[in-house]
Backbone as a chain_set.jsonl record, in Angstrom:
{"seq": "XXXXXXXXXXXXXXXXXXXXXXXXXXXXXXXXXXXXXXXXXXXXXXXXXXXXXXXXXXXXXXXXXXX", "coords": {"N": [[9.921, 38.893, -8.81], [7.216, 37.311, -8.047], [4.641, 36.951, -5.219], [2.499, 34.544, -3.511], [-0.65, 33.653, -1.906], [-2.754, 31.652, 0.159], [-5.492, 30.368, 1.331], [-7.501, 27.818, 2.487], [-10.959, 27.153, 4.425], [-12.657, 24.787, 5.445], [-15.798, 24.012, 5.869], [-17.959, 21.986, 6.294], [-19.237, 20.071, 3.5], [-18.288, 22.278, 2.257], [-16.052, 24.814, 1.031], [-13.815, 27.637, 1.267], [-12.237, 29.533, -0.182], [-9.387, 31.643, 0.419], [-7.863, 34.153, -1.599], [-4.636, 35.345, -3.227], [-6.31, 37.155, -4.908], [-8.604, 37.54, -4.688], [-11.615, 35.98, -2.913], [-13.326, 32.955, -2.884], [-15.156, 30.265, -3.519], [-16.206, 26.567, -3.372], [-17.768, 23.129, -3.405], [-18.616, 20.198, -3.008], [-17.773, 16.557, -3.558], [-15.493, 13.26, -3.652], [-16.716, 12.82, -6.354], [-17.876, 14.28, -7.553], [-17.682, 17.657, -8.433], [-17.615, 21.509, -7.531], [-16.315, 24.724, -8.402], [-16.085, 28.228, -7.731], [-14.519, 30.769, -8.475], [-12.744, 33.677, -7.799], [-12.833, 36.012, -9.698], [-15.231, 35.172, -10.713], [-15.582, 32.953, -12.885], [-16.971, 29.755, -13.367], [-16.096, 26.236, -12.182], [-16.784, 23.011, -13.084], [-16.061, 19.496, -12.358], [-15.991, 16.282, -12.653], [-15.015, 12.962, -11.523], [-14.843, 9.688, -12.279], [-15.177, 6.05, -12.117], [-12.47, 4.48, -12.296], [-10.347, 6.203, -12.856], [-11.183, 7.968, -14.861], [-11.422, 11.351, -15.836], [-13.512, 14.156, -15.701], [-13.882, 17.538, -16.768], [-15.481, 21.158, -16.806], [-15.491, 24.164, -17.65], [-17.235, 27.367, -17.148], [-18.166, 30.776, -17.882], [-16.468, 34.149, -18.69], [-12.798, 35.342, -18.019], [-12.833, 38.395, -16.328], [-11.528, 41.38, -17.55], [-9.08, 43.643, -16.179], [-8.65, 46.951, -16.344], [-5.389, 48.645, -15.68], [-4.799, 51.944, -14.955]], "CA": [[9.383, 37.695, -8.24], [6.013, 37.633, -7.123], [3.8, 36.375, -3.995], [1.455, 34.308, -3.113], [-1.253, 33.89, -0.433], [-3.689, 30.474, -0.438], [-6.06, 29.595, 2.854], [-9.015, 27.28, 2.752], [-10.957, 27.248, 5.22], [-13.455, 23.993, 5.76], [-17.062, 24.346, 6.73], [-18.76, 21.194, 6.174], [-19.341, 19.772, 2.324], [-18.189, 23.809, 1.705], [-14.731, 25.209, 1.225], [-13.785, 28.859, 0.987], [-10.575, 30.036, -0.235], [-9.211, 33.009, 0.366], [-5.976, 34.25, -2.002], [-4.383, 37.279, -3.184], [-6.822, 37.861, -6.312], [-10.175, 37.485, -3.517], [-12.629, 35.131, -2.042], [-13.736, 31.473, -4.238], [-15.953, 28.939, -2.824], [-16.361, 25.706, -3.788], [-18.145, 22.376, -2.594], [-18.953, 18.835, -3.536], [-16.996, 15.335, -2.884], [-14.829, 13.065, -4.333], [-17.017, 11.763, -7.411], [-18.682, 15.754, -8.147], [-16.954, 19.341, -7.503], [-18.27, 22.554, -8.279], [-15.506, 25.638, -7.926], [-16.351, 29.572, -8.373], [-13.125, 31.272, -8.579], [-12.599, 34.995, -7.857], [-13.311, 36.474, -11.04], [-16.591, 34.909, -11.286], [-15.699, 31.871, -13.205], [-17.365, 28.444, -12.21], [-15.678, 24.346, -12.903], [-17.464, 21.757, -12.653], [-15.605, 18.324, -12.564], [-16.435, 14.693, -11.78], [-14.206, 11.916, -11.414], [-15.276, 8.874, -12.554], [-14.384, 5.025, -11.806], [-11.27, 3.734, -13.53], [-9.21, 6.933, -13.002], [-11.441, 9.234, -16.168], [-12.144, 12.403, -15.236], [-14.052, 15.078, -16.597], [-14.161, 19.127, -16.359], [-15.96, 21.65, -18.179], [-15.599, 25.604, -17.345], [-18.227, 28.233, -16.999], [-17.547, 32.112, -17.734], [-14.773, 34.171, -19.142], [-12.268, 36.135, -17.334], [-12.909, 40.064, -16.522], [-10.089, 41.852, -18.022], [-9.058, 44.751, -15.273], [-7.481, 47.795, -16.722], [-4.92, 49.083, -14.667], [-4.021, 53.082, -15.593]], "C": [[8.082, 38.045, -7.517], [5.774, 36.841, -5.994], [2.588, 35.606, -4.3], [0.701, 33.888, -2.081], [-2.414, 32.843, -1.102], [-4.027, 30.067, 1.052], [-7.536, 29.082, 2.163], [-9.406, 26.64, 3.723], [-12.3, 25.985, 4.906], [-14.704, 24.056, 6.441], [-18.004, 23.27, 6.222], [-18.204, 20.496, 4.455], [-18.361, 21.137, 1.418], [-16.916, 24.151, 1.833], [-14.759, 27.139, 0.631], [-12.455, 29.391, 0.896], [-10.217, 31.334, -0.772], [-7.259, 32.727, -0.341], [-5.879, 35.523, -2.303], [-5.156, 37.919, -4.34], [-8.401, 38.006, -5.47], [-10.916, 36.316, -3.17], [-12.997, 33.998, -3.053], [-14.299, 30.687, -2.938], [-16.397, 27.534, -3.455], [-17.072, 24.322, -2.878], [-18.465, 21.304, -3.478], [-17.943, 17.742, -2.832], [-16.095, 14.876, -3.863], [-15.124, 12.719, -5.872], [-17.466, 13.211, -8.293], [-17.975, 16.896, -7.207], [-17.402, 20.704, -8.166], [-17.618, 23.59, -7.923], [-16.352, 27.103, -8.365], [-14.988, 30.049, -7.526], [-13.565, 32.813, -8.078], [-13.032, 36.019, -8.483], [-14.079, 36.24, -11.502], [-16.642, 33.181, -12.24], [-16.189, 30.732, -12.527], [-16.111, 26.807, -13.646], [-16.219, 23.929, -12.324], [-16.365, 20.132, -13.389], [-16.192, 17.492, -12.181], [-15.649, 13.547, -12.694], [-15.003, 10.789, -11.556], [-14.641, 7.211, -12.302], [-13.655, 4.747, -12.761], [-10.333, 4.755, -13.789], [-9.824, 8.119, -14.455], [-11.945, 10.209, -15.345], [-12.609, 13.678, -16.485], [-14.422, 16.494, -16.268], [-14.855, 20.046, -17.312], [-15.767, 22.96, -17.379], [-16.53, 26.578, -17.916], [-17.72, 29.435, -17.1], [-16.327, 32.428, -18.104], [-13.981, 34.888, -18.099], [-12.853, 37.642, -17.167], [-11.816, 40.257, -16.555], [-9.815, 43.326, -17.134], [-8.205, 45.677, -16.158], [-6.796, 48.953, -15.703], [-4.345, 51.025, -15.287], [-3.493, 53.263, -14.6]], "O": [[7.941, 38.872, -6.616], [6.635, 36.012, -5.7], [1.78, 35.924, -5.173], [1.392, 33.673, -1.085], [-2.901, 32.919, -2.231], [-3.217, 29.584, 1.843], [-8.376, 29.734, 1.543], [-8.745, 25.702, 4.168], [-13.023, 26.352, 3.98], [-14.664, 24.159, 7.667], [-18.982, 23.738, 5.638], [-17.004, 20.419, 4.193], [-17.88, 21.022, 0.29], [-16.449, 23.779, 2.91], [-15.531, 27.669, -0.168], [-11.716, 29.637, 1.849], [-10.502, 31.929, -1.812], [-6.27, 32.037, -0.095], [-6.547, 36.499, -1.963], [-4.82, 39.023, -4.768], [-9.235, 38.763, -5.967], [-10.101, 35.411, -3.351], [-12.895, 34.351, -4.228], [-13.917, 30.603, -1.771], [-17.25, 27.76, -4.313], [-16.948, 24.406, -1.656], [-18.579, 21.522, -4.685], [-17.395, 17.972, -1.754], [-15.767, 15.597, -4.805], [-14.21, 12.399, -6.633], [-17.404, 13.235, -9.522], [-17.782, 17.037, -5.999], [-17.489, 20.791, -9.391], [-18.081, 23.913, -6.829], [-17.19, 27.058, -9.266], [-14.594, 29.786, -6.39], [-14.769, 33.059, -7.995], [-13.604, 36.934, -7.892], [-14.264, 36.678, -12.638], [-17.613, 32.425, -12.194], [-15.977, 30.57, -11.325], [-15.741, 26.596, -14.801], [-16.379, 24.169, -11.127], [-16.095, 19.883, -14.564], [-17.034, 17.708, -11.31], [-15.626, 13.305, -13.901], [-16.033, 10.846, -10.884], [-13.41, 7.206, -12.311], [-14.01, 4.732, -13.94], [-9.513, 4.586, -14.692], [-9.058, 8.936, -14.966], [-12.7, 10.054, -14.385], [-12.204, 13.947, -17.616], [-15.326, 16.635, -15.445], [-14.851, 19.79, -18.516], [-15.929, 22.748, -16.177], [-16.634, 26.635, -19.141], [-16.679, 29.54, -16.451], [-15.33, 31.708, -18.056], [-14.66, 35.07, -17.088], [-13.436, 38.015, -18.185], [-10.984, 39.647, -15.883], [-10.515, 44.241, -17.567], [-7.165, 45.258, -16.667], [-7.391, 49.856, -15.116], [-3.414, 51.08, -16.091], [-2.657, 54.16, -14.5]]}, "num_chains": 1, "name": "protein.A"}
């Protein structure tokens, strides 16, 4: 069974969330959001009137090799 660990911390328009894979920041509102993940990946979403929403993802994973 694993763990996990999830804090974000609020600094204006700006969010910063710390978990157990490292550091992600993200910012925007309810209509536009722009995430960067840990691993370098970015999403960009935006919610639209009438309940459509729309996401698109940026970047692939880095693959870590553990010996």
């Amino acid at each position: 069974m694993g763990w996990h660990y999830r804090k974000t911390i609020k600094v204006g328009p700006f969010r910063i969330n710390l978990s157990r894979r490292g550091v992600g920041h993200s910012f925007g509102n309810r209509r536009f959001h722009v995430t960067t993940t840990p691993d370098g990946r970015r999403h960009v979403s935006v919610h639209l009137p009438g309940g459509f929403h729309v996401g698109k993802s940026f970047g692939g994973r880095r693959h870590h090799r553990h010996y």
